[in-house]
C-alpha positions as a printed Julia matrix, in Angstrom:
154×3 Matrix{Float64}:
 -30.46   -7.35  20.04
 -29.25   -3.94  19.56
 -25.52   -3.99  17.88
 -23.08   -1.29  18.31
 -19.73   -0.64  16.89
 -17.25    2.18  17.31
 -15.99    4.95  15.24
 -13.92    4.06  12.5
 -15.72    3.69  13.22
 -14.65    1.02  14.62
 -11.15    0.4   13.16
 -13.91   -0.5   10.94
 -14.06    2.27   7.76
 -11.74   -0.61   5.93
 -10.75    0.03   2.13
  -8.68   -2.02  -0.05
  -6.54   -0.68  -1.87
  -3.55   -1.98  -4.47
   0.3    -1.94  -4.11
   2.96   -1.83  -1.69
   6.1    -3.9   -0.33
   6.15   -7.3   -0.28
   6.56   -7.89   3.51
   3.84   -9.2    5.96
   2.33   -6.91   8.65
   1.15   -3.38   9.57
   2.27   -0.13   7.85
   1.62    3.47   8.63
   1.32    5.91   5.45
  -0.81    8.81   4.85
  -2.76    9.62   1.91
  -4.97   12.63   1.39
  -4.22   13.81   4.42
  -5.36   10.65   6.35
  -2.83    8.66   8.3
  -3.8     5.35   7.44
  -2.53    1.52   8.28
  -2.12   -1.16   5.74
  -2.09   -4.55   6.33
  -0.57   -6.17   3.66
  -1.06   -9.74   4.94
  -4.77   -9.61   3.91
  -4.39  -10.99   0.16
  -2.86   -9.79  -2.72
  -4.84   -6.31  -2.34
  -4.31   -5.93   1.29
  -6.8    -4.19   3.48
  -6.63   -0.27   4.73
  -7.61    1.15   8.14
  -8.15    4.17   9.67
  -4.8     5.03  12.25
  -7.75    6.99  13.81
  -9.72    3.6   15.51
 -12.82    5.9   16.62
 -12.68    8.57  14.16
 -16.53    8.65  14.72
 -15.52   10.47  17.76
 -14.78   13.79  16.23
 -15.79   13.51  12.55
 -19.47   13.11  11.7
 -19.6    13.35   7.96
 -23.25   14.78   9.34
 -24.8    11.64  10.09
 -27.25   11.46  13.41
 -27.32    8.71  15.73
 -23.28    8.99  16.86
 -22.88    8.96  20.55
 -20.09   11.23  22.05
 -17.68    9.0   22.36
 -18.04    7.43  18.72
 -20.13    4.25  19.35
 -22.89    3.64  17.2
 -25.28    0.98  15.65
 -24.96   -1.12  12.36
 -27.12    0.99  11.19
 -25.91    3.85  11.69
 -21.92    3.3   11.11
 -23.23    1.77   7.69
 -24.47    5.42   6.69
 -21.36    6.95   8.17
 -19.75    5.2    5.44
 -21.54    6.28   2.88
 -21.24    9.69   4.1
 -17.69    9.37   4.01
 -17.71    7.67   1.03
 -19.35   10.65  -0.49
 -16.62   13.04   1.03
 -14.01   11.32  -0.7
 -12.25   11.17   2.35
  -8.59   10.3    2.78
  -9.02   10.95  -1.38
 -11.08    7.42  -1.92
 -14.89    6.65  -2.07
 -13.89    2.82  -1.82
 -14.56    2.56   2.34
 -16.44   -0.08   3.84
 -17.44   -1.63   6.85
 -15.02   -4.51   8.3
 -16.33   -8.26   7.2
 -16.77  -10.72   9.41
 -17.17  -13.46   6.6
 -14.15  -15.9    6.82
 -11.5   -14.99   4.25
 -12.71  -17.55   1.77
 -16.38  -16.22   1.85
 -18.02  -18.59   4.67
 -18.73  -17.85   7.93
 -19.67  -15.81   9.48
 -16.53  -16.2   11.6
 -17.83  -16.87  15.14
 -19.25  -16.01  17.26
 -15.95  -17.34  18.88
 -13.21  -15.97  20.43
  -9.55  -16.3   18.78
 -11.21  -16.72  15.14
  -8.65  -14.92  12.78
 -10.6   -15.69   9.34
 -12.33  -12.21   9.6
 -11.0    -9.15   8.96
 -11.39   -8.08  12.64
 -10.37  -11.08  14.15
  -7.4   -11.21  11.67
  -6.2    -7.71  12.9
  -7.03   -8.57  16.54
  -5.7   -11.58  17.12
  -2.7   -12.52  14.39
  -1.7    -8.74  13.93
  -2.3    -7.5   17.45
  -1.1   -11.19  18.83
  -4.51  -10.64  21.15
  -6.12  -13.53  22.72
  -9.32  -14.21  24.49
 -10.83  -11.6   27.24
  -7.8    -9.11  26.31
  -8.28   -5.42  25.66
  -7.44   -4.4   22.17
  -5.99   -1.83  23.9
  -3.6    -3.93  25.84
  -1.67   -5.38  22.16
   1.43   -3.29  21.88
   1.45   -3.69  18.4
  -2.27   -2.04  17.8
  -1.01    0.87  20.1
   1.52    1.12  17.74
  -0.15    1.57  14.65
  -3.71    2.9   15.78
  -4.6     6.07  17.68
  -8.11    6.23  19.69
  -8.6     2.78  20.56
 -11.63    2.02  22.58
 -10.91   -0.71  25.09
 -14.3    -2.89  24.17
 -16.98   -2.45  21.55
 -15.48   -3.17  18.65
């Protein structure tokens, strides 16, 4: 079975990164250029995502395999990474795929709707306050914070 994700891919370049207030949710910033959302509910180091959810769409780092409108395999979005790993981008080398490990290392998490031990399904369904067969598109928060939001795929 062929798996495909999309750009950030994919909300999915996630990096963790240090610091910040001490309240629970999502927070816009920018750094290096790169408007950026923090959730600071994910742990003590809280997890970074692109604003840009399918920034696969119009930045390649010059990896192959990308359809037009940003979807691509494992595979593939795993050497996007590195690529933009390698390109410092947003002023970090520290970006990753999303995990879809459980928060305490088991799992994986699903394959089950409404499971919010995962990163994903953290951001989904307790930050986006989505539930099963919704649109991640149709979570006013997510529209809030993200720009280029695919409405399946992820």
């Amino acid at each position: 079975m062929k798996t495909t994700v999309t750009g950030v891919g994919l909300l999915a370049g996630a990096l963790l990164l240090g610091g910040g207030a001490a309240q629970a949710g999502l927070i816009d910033y920018t750094a290096g250029g790169v408007n950026l959302v923090w959730d600071n509910d994910r742990g003590a180091t809280g997890l970074t995502w692109l604003k840009n959810a399918n920034l696969a769409d119009t930045v390649d780092f010059g990896v192959s395999g990308i359809a037009s409108d940003g979807e691509m395999t494992w595979d593939v979005a795993q050497s996007w990474i590195t690529a933009m790993n390698a390109a410092n981008y947003a002023g970090t080398n520290g970006w990753r795929l999303w995990s879809a490990l459980n928060s305490d290392g088991t799992g994986p998490c699903g394959p089950a709707y409404n499971c919010t031990g995962s990163e994903l399904g953290h951001l989904f369904y307790t930050e986006g306050g989505l539930s099963q067969n919704q649109s991640i598109t149709s979570s006013a928060t997510l529209n809030l914070h993200f720009t280029n939001m695919q409405s399946s795929v992820y």
